[in-house]
N, C-alpha and C positions, 0 to 999 in steps of 0.2 A: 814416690814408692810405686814399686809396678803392681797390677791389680793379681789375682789369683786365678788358677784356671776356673774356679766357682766362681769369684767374681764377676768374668770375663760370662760364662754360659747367663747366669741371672741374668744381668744387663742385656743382654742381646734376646732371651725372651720374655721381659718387661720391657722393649723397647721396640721389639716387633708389634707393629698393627697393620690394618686393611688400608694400605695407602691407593686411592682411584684417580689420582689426581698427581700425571710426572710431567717433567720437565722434557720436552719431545726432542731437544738439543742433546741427552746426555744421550751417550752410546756406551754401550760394553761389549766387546770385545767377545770373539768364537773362545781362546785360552781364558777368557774371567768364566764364561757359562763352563767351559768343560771340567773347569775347577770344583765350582757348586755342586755343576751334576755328578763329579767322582767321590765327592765327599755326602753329597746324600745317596749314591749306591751303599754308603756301609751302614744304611739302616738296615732294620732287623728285618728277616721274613721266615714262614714258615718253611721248616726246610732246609732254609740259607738259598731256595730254590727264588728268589731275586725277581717277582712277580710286576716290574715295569719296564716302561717302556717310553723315551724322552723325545717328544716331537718337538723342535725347538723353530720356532718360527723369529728370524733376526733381520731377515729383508726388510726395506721398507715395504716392497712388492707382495713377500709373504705375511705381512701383519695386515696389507688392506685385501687379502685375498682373505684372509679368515675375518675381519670388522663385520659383515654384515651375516654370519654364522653364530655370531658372538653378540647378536641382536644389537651391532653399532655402540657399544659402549667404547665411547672415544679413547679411554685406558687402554683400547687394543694397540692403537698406531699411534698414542705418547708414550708409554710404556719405551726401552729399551728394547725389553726381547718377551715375550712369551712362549711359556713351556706348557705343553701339553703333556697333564701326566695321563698315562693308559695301565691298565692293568692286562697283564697275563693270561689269557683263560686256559692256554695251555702248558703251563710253567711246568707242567711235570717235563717235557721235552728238555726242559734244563738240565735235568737228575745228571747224565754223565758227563755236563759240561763242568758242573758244579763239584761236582767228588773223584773225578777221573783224576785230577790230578792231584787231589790226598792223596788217594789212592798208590798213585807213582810214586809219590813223594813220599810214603811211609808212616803218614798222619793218619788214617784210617786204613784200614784190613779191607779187601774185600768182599768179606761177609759181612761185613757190616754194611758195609755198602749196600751189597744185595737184601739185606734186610730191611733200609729205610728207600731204599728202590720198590720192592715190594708195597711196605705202605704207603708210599706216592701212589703206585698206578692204583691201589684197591680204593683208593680218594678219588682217586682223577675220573670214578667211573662214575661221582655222582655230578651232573654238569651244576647243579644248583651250589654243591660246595664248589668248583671250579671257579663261579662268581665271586660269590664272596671272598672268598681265598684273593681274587685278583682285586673287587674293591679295598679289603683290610689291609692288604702289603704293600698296594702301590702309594695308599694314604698316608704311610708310616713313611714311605720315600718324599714323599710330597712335603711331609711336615718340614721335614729336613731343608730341601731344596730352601723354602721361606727361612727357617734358621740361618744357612749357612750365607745365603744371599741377604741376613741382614749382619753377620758378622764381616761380611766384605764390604761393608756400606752402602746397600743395595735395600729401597726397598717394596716392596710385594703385595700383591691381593690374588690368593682363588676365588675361583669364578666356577659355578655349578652351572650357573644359568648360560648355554648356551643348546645349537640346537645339534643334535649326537648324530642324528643320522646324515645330514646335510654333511659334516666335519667326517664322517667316517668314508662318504662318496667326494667328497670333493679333492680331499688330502690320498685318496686311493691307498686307508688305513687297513690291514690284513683284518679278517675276520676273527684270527687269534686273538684280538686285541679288542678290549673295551675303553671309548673314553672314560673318565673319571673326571677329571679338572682341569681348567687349564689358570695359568697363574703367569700374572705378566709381575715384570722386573723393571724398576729403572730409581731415577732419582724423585723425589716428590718434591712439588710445586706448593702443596697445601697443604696443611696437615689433616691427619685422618681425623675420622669422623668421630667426636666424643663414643666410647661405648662403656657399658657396666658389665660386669661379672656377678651371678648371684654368688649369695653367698656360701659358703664352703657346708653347711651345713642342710643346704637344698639340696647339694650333689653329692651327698656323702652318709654312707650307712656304715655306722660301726657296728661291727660283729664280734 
């Protein structure tokens, strides 16, 4: 009996964990990562304004150019590919990439337009929201990216710990852009590391 599309989502996040440890043989493919990456752009963002940004590192060349930015954690160059997610600082610049063509298309008016146009830029004047905005959307893409790479039988670890400013000068990252994480992909050698989840009742306030 084939499973259900519920069945199918549960299983793929109780079956995702922090794997550090791949098999440096297995490769995937530029069409396996463009896949991932098109399927976690229809995460959600404020806006619909689509606040990241995929540096995708799949050389062997460019995995040992990033290993010692990445404080040499060997999962850099066994790993398959590593993605860098980045956040958006200036994603209001997306507004008529993002609606111009409702717009055309007859799905949106354009006063409406110019009305959430408006409330972009009166946002966009505070840089402290501009941050946030860019860590919270691009997170929400990132989640994804792990999801969809373990529904392809891929699997994953974000990584916080590396060093931003070295990665931002060495990769010649725009200033528009902040790193966030980077998250390497491939096949696992060992399995992840036992972990616990408190329980639901630590993280959870009924109102």
């Amino acid at each position: 009996m084939s499973t259900t599309y519920t069945e199918d989502l549960f299983s793929v996040i109780s079956d995702r964990s922090s794997v550090r440890h791949y098999d440096p043989k297995v490769t995937i493919t530029k069409e396996e990562l463009s896949e991932i990456l098109s399927y976690s752009s229809k995460a959600p963002s404020a806006w619909n304004l689509q606040h990241w940004h995929f540096t995708v590192f799949l050389s062997k060349e460019s995995k040992k150019k990033l290993l010692p930015i990445a404080y040499n954690q060997s999962q850099i160059v066994e790993s398959s590919a590593v993605i860098a997610i980045l956040g958006d600082l200036e994603a209001d610049k997306n507004t008529d990439l993002v609606y111009d063509p409702l717009v055309d298309a007859g799905f949106m008016s354009a006063e409406i337009k110019e009305t959430l146009a408006g409330q972009i830029n009166r946002a966009y004047t505070d840089k402290g929201f501009a941050r946030d905005a860019a860590f919270l959307n691009a997170s929400l893409a990132a989640m994804q990216v792990m999801l969809t790479a373990k529904a392809k039988g891929f699997d994953s670890c974000s990584i916080g710990g590396f060093n931003k400013e070295q990665f931002m000068k060495e990769f010649s990252i725009s200033t528009r852009y902040v790193p966030i994480m980077l998250i390497t992909i491939g096949k696992a050698v060992k399995p992840a590391h036992q972990s616990n989840r408190l329980e639901l009742d630590k993280v959870t306030t009924w109102l």
